[in-house]
N, C-alpha and C positions, 0 to 999 in steps of 0.2 A: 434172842428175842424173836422165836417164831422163821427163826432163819432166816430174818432181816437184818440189813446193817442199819447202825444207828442212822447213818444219812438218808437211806430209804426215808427211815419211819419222821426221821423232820422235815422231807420232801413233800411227804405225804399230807401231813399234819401242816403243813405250810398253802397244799392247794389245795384243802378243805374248808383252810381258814377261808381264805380266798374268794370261795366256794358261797362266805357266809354261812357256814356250820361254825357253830360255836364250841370250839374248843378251849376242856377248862382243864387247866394243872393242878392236882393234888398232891400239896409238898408232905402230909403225912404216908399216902402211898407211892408214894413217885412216881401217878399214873396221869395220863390225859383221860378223861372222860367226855362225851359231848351229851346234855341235858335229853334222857330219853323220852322227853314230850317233842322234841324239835321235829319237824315234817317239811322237807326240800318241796319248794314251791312246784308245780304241775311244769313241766316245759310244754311250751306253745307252737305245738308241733302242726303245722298243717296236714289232710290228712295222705295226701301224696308220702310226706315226710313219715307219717307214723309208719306208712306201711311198707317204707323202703327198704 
């Protein structure tokens, strides 16, 4: 798997959920996929913060 272990990739897929990225399982591919329209809201960065 990409030279992860399977606990990585449920780590992973666990703080994404988390995250509010929508992770969806296909039981005919045995794949996770997440909706390619989804867009992770802007973080509200002040601009101290951007440029740090």
């Amino acid at each position: 798997m990409l030279g992860l272990s399977r606990r990585t990739v449920f780590r992973d897929l666990k703080d994404l959920q988390k995250a509010g990225v929508p992770c969806h399982y296909n039981k005919e591919t045995g794949s996770y996929t997440i909706n390619p329209n989804f867009i992770l809201p802007a973080p509200s960065l002040s601009t101290q913060e951007a440029l740090g």
